[in-house]
C-alpha positions as CSV (number, residue, x, y, z in Angstrom):
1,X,-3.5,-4.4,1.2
2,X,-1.2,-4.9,3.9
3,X,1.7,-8.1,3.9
4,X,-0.4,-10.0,6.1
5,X,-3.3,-9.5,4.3
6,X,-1.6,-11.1,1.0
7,X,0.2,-13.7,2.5
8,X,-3.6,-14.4,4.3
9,X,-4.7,-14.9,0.3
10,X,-2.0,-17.3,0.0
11,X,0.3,-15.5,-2.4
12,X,4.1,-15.9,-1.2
13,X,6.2,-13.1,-0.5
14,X,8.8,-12.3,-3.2
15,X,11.5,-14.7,-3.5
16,X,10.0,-17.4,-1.5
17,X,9.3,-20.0,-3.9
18,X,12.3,-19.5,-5.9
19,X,14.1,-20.2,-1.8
20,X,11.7,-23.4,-1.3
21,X,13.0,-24.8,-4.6
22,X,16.2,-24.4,-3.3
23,X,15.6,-26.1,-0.6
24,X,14.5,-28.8,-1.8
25,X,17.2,-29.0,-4.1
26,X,19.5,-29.4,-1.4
27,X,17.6,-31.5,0.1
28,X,17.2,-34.4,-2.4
29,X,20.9,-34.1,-2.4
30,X,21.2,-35.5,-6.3
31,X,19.7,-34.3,-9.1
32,X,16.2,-34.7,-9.4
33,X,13.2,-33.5,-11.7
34,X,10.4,-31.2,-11.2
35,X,7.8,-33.2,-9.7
36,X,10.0,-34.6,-7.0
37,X,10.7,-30.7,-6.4
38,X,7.2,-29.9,-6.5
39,X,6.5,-32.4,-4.0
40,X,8.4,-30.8,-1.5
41,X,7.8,-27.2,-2.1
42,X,4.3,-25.9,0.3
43,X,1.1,-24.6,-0.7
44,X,0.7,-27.2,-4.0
45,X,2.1,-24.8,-6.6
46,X,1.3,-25.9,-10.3
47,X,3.8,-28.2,-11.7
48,X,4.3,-24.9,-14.4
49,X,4.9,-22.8,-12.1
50,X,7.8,-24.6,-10.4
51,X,8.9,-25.2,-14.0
52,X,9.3,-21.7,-14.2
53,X,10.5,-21.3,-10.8
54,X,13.4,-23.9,-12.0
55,X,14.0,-22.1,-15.5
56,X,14.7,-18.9,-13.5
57,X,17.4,-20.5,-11.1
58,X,18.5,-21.7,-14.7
59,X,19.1,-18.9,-16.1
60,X,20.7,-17.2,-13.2
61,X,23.0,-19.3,-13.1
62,X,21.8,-20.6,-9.5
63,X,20.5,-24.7,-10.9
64,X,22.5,-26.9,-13.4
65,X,20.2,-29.0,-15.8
66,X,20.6,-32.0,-17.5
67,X,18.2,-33.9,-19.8
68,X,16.5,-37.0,-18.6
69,X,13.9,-38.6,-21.6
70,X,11.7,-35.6,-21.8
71,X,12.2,-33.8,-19.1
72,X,15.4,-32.3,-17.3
73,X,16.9,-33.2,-13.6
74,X,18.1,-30.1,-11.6
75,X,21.2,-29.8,-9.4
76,X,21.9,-26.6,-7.2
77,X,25.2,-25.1,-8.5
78,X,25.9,-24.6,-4.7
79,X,25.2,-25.9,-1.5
80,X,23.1,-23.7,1.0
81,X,26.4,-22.3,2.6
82,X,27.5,-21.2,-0.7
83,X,24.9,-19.4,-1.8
84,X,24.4,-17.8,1.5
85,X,28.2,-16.6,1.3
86,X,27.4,-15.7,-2.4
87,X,24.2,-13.3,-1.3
88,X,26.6,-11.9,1.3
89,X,29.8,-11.1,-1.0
90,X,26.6,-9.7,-3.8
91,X,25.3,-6.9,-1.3
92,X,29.4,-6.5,-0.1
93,X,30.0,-5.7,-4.0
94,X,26.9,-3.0,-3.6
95,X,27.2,-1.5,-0.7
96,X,29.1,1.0,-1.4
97,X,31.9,1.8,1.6
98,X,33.3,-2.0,2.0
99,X,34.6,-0.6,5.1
100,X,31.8,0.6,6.5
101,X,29.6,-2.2,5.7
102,X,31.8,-4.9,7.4
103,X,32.4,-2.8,10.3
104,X,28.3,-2.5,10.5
105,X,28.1,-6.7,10.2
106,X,30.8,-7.6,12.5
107,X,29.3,-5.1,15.0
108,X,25.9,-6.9,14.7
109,X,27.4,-10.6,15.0
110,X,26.4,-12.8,18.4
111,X,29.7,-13.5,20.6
112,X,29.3,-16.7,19.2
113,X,29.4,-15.6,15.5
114,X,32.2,-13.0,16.3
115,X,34.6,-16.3,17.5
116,X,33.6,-18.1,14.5
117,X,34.8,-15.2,12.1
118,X,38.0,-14.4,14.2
119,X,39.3,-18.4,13.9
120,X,38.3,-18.5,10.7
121,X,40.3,-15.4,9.8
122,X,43.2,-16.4,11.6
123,X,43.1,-19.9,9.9
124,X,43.4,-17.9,6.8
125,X,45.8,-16.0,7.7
126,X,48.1,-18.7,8.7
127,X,47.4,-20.7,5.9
């Protein structure tokens, strides 16, 4: 079965519902409880399953939880930058020759990007 055919079935690819929860973490922008993230999350998952989704970002270390009657409201530990730059440093930390692998991103970047990064750098430089 190719990709397409699956995601034709309507299963997610891996690691898509666990970033749609995320998202929608971020985007309620307080803590909120599972239905609320359920209700912005596509393709109607069971309210179990996004349980589960939310007890896995627990456990990683990726949601906070705090108990609300019988249930539990979930914050992101970071915002979307954060994690992004936390994903980033992860596969830094793995990839073996730093060097090489930064040489390899900046070489990739858009002009744009490339500006960004050299202020940036020189900000922290100076500061």
């Amino acid at each position: 079965m190719t990709d397409d055919s699956v995601e034709a079935a309507g299963r997610r690819a891996p690691g898509e519902l666990e970033n749609e929860v995320l998202a929608a973490l971020w985007a309620a922008g307080a803590p909120v409880a599972a239905g609320s993230v359920r209700a912005q999350v596509t393709g109607d998952p069971a309210y179990t399953t996004v349980l589960t989704i939310l007890s896995r970002l627990h456990d990683k270390g990726l949601v906070t939880r705090e108990r609300a009657g019988r249930g539990y409201l979930y914050s992101p530990v970071r915002d979307e930058a954060g994690h992004a730059a936390a994903g980033m440093r992860a596969l830094l930390d793995n990839g073996g020759d730093r060097a090489a692998v930064l040489a390899r991103f900046v070489s990739e970047l858009a002009t744009e990007d490339e500006e960004i990064l050299e202020q940036l750098l020189r900000g922290h430089k100076e500061g």
